[in-house]
Structures are given as structure tokens and as C-alpha cells.
PyMOL commands that place a pseudoatom at each C-alpha (Angstrom):
pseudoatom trace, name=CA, resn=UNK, resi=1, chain=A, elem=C, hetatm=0, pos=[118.881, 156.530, 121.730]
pseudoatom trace, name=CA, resn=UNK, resi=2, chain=A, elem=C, hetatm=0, pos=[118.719, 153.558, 123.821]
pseudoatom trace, name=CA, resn=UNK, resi=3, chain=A, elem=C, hetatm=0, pos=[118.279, 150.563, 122.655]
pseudoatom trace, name=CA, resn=UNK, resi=4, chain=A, elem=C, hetatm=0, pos=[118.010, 148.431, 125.822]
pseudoatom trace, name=CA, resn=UNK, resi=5, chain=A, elem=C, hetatm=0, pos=[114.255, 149.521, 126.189]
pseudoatom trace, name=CA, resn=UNK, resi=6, chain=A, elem=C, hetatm=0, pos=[112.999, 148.137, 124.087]
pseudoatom trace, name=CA, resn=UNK, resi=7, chain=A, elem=C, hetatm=0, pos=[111.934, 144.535, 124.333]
pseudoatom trace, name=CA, resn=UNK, resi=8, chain=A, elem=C, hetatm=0, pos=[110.822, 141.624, 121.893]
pseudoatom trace, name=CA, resn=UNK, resi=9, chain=A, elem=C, hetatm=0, pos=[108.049, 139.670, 122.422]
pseudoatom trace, name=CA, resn=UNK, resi=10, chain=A, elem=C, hetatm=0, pos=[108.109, 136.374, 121.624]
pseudoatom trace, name=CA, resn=UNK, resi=11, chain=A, elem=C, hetatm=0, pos=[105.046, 135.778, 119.171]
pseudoatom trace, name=CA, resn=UNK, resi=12, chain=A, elem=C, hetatm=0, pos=[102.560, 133.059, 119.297]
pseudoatom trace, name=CA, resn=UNK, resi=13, chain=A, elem=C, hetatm=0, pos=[99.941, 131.571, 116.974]
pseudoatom trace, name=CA, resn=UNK, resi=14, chain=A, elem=C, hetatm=0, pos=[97.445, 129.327, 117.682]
pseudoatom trace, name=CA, resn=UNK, resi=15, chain=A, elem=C, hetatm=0, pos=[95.357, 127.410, 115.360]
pseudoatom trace, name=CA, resn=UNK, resi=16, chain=A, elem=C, hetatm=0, pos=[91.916, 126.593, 115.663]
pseudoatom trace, name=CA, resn=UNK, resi=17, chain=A, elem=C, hetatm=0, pos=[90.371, 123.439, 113.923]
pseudoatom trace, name=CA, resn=UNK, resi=18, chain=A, elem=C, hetatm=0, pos=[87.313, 121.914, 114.952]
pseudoatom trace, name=CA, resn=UNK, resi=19, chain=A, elem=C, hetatm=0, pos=[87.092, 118.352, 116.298]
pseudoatom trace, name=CA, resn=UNK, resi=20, chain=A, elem=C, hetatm=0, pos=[84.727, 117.194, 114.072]
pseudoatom trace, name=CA, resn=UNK, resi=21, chain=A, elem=C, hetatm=0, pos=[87.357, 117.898, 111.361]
pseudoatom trace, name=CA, resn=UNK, resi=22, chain=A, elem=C, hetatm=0, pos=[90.391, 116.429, 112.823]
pseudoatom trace, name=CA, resn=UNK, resi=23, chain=A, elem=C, hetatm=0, pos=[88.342, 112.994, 113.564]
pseudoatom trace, name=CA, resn=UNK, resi=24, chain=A, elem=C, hetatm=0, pos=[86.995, 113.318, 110.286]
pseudoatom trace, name=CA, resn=UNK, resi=25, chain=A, elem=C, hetatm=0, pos=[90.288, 113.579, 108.875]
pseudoatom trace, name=CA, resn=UNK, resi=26, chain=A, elem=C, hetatm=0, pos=[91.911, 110.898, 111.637]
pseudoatom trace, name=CA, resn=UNK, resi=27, chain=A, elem=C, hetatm=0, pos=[89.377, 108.395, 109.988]
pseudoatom trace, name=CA, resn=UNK, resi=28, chain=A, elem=C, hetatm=0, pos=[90.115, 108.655, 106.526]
pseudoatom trace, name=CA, resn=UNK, resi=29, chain=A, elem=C, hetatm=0, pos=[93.399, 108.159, 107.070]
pseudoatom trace, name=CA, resn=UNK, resi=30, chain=A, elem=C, hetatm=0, pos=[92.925, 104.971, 109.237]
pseudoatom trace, name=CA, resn=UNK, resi=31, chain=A, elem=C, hetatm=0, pos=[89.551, 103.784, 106.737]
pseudoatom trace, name=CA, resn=UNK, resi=32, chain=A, elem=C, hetatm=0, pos=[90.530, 99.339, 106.433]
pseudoatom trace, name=CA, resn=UNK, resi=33, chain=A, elem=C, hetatm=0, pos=[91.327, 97.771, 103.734]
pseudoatom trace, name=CA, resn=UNK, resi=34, chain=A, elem=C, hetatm=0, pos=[90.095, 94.261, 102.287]
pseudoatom trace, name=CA, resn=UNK, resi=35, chain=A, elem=C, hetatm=0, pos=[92.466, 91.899, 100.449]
pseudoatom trace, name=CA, resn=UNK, resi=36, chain=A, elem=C, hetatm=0, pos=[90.753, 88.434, 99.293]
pseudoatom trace, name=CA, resn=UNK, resi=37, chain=A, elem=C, hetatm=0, pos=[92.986, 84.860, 98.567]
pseudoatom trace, name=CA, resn=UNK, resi=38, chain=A, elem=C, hetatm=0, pos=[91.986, 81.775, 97.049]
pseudoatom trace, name=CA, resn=UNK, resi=39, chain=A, elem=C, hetatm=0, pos=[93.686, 78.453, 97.885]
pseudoatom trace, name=CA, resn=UNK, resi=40, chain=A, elem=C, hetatm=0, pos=[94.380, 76.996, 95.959]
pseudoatom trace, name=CA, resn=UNK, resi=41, chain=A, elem=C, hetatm=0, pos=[93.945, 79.579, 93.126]
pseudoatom trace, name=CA, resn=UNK, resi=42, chain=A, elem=C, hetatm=0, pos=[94.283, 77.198, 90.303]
pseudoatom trace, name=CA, resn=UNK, resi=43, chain=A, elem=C, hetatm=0, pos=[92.893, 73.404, 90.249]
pseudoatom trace, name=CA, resn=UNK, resi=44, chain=A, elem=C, hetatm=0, pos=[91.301, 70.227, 89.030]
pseudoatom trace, name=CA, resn=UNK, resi=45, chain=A, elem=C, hetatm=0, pos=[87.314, 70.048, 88.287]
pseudoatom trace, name=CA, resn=UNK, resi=46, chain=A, elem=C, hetatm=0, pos=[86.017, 69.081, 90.864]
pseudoatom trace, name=CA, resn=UNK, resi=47, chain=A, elem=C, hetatm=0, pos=[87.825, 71.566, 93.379]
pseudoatom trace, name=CA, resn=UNK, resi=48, chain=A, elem=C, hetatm=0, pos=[86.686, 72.599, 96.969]
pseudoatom trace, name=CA, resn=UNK, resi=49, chain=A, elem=C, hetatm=0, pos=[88.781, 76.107, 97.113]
pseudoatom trace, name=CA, resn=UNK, resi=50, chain=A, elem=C, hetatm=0, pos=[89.009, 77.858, 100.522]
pseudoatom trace, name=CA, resn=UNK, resi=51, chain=A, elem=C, hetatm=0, pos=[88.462, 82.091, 100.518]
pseudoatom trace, name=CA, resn=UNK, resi=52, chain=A, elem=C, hetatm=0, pos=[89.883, 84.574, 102.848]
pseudoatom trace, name=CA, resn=UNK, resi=53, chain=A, elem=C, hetatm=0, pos=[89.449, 88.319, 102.726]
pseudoatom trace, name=CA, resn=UNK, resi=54, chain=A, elem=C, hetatm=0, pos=[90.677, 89.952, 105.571]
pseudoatom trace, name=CA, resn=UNK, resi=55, chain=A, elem=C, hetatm=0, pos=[90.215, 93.358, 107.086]
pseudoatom trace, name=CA, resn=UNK, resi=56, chain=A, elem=C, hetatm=0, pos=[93.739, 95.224, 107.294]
pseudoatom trace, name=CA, resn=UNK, resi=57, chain=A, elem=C, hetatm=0, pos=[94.575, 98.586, 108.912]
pseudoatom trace, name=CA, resn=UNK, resi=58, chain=A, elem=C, hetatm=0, pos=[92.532, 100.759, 110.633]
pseudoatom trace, name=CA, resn=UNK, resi=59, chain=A, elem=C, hetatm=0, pos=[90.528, 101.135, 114.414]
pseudoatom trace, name=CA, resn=UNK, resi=60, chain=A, elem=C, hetatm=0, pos=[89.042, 97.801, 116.065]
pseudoatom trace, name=CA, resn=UNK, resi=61, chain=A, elem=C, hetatm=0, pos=[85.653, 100.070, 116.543]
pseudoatom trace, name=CA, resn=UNK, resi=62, chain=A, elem=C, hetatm=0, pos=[85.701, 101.124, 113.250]
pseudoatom trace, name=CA, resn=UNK, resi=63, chain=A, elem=C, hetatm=0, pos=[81.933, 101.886, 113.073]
pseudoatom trace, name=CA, resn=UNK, resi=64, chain=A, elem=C, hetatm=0, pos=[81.644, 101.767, 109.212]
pseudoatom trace, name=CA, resn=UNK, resi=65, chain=A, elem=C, hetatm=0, pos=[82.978, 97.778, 109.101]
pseudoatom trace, name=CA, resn=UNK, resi=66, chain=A, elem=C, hetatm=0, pos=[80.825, 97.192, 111.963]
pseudoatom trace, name=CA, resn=UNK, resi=67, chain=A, elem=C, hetatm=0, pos=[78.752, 93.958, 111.202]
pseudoatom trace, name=CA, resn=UNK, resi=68, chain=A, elem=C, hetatm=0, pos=[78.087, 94.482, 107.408]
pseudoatom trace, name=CA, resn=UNK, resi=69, chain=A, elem=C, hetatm=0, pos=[76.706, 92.542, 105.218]
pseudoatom trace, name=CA, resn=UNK, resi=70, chain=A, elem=C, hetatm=0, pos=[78.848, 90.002, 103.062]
pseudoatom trace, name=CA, resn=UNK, resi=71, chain=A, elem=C, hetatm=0, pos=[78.436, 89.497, 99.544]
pseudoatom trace, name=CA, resn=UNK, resi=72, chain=A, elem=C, hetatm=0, pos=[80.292, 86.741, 97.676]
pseudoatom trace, name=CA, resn=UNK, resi=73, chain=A, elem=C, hetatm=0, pos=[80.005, 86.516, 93.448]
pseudoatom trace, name=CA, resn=UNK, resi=74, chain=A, elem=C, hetatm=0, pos=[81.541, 83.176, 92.964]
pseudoatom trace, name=CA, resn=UNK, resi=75, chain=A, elem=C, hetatm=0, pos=[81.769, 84.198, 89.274]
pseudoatom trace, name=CA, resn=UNK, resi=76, chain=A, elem=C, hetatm=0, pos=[79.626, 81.314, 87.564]
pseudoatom trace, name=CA, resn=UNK, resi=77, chain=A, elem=C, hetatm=0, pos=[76.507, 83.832, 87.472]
pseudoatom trace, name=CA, resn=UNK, resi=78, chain=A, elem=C, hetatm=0, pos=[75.931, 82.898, 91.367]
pseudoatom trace, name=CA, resn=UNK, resi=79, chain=A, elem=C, hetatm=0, pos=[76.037, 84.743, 94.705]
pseudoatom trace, name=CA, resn=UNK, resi=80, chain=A, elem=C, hetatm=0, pos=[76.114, 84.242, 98.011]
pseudoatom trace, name=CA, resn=UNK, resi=81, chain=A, elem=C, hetatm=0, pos=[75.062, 86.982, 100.752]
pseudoatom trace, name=CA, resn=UNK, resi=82, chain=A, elem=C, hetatm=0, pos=[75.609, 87.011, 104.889]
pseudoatom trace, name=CA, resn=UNK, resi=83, chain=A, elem=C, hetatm=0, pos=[74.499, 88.744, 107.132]
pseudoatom trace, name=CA, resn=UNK, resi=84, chain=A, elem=C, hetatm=0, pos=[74.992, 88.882, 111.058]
pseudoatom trace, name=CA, resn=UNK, resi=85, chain=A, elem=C, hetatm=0, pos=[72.842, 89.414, 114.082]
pseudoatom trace, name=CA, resn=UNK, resi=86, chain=A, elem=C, hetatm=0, pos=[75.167, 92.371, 116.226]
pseudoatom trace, name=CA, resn=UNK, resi=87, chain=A, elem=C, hetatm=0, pos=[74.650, 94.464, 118.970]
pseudoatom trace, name=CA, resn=UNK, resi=88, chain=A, elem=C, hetatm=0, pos=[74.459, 97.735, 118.354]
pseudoatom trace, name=CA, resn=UNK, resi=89, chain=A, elem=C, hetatm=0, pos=[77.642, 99.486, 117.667]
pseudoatom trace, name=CA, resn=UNK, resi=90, chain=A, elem=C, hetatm=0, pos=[79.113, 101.444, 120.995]
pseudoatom trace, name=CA, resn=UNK, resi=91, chain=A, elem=C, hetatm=0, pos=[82.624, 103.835, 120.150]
pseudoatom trace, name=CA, resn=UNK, resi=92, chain=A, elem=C, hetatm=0, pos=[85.577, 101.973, 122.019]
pseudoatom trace, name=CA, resn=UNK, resi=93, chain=A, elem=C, hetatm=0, pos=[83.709, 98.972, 122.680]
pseudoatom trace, name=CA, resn=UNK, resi=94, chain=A, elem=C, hetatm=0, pos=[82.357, 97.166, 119.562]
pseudoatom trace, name=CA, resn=UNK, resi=95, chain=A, elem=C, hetatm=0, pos=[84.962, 95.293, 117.368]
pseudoatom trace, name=CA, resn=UNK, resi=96, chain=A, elem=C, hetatm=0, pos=[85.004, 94.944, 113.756]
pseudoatom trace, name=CA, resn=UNK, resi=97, chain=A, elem=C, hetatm=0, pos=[85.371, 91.617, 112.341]
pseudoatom trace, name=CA, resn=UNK, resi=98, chain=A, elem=C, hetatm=0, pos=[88.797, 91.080, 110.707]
pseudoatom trace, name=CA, resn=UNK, resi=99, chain=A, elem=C, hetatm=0, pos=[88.420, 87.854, 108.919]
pseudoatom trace, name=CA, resn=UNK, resi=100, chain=A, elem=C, hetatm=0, pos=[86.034, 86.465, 106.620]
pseudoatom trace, name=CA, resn=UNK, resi=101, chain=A, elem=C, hetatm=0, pos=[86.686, 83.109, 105.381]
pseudoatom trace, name=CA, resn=UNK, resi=102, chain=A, elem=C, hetatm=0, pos=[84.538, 80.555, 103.033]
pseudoatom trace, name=CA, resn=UNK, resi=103, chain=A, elem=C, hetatm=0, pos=[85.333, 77.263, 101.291]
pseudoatom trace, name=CA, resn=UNK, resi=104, chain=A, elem=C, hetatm=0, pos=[83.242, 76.716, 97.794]
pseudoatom trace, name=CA, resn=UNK, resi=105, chain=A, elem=C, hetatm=0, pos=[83.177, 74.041, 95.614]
pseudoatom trace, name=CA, resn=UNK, resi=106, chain=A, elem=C, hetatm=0, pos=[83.079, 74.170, 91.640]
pseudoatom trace, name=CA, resn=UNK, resi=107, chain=A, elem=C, hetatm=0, pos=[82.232, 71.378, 89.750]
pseudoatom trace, name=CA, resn=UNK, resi=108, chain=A, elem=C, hetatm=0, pos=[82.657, 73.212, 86.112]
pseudoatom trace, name=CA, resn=UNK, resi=109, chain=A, elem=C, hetatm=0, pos=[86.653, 73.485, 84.401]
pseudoatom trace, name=CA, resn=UNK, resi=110, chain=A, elem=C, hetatm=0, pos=[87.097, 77.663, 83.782]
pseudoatom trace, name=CA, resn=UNK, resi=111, chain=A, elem=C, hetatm=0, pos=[88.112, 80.763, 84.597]
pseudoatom trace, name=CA, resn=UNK, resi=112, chain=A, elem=C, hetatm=0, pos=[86.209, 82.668, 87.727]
pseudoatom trace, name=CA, resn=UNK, resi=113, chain=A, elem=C, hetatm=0, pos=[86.786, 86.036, 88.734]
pseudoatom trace, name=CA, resn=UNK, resi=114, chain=A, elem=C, hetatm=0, pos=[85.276, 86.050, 92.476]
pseudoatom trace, name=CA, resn=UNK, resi=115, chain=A, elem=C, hetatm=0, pos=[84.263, 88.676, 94.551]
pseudoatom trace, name=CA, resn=UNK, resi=116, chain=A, elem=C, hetatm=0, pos=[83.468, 90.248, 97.878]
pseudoatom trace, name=CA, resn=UNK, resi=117, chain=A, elem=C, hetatm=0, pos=[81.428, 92.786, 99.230]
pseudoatom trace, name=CA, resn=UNK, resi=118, chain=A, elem=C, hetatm=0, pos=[81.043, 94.461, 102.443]
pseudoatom trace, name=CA, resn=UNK, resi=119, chain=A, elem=C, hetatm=0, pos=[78.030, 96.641, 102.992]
pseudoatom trace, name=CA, resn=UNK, resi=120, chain=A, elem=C, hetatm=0, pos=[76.181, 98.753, 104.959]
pseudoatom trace, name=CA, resn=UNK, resi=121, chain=A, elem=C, hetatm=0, pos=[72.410, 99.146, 103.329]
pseudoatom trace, name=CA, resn=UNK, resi=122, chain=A, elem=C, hetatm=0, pos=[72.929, 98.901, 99.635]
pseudoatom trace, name=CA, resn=UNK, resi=123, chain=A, elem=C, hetatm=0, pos=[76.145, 101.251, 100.292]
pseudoatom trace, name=CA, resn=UNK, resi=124, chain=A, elem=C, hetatm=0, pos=[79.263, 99.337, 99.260]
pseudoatom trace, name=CA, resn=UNK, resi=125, chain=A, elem=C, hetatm=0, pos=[82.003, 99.920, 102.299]
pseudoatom trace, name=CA, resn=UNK, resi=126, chain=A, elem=C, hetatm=0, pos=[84.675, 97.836, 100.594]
pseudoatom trace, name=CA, resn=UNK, resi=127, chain=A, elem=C, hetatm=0, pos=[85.209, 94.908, 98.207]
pseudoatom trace, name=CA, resn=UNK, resi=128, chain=A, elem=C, hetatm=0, pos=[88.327, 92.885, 97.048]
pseudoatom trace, name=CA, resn=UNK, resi=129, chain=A, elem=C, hetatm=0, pos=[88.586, 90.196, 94.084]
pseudoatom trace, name=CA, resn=UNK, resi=130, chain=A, elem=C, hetatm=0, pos=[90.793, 87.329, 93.083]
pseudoatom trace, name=CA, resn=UNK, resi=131, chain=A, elem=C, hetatm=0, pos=[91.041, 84.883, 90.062]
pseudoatom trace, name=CA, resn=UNK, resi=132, chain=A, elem=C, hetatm=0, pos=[90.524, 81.296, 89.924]
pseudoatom trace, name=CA, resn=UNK, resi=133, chain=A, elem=C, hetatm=0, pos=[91.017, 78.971, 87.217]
pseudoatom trace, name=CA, resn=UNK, resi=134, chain=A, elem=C, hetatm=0, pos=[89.337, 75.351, 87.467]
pseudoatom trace, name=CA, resn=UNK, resi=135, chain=A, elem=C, hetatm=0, pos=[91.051, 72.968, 85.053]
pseudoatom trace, name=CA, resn=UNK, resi=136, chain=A, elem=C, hetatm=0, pos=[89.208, 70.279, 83.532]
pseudoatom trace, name=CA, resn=UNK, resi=137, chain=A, elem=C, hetatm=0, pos=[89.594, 66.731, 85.640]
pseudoatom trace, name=CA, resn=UNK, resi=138, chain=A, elem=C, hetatm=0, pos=[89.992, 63.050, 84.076]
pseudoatom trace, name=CA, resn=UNK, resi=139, chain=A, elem=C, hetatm=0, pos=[87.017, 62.154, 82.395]
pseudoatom trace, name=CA, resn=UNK, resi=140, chain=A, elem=C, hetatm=0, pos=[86.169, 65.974, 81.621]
pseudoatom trace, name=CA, resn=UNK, resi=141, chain=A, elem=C, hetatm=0, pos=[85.441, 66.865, 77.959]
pseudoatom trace, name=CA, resn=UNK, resi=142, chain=A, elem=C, hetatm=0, pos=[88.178, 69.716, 77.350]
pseudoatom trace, name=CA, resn=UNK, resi=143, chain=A, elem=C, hetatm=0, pos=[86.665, 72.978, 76.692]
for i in range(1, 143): cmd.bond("trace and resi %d" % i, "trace and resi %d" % (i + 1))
show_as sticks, trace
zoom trace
């Protein structure tokens, strides 16, 4: 028998996915993030304190951060809410806004848990908190 007719063929597989599902999957991976700071984080009643949450990781086009709507609870049972005039949102073209920045002033000595929201609709796209504390000034009755 002779072996040197015979032949091996190489074998090749090829795997199908749809594009919707590999962008699908491309853009979870890449989804921002939203980190918030306070400075200072702890001071004297009253205190002007600056905010920044800023938009980490992902696209620039990133249609679902595309001009949302901003949300801040300052955490003394008060909110503030933003919203922008855009264009509408074009693939490739239209960037998302990385930084969002605020300076608030609290008059009242305590502890504030402050928050932000981004949103689309009434559809929460991402939110980040920090603590303040606001210590009594001179003059201030301690509480």
C-alpha cells in the first residue's frame, strides 16, 4: 500500500457572528465611567466647595453620554438639574462631554452625601457620589 497518495488537507473553520453582536459587545466593554471629587471635601461653615465628575474610558461619540441631562443632590434635601441644547447626535462626529464641574456653597455645619446623575429621559446612564463634611465656623452653635 502506498502511502504517498494520500494527501492531508489542511482544515479550516470559520466563524460567523453578526455585526450587530460584536458592536454590541465592543460597547459594553468600552461603556464610561463617572467618578465625582469635592474640594475641599471637609470644611468650615460657611464653605464654597468646588465638584468635578468626570467621564473616564470609553468612545468620544459615545451616543448614550451624548448631551444628558445632569442631576446634582447636594444632600441638604436640595437638587439641582441641567440640561443642554445639542445637535443631534451623528456616529464619529458628535463628542461626549468629559467634564462636569460645579462650585456650591453651604451655609449649614454637617455631613452631605452628594450626588450626580447623568440621564437620558428618566433612564439613569450613570451616577457617582462623594462625602462632604461642613464643620461648624466661629460663632456657630455646635451641633
Amino acid at each position: 500500500m502506498a502511502f504517498s497518495a494520500l494527501r492531508v488537507l489542511p482544515l479550516c473553520l470559520v466563524l460567523l457572528i453578526p455585526g450587530d453582536a460584536i458592536d454590541a459587545r465592543e460597547q459594553g466593554a468600552k461603556k464610561p465611567s463617572l467618578s465625582l471629587k469635592a474640594t475641599p471635601s471637609v470644611a468650615f461653615a460657611p464653605a464654597r466647595l468646588t465638584f468635578l465628575a468626570e467621564v473616564k474610558g470609553g468612545p468620544e461619540d459615545y451616543e448614550e453620554f451624548y448631551c444628558p441631562t445632569v442631576e446634582w443632590e447636594w444632600g441638604d434635601l436640595t437638587e439641582s438639574v441641567s440640561e443642554a441644547d445639542c445637535e443631534p447626535y451623528e456616529a464619529g462626529k458628535s463628542a461626549i462631554k468629559r467634564r462636569y464641574t460645579v462650585q456650591r456653597q453651604f451655609k449649614n455645619p454637617g455631613a452631605f452625601k452628594v450626588v450626580i446623575r447623568l440621564k437620558k429621559g428618566s433612564k439613569v446612564i450613570a451616577s457617582a457620589n462623594t462625602s462632604i463634611t461642613i464643620r461648624a465656623g466661629l460663632g456657630d452653635p455646635p451641633r
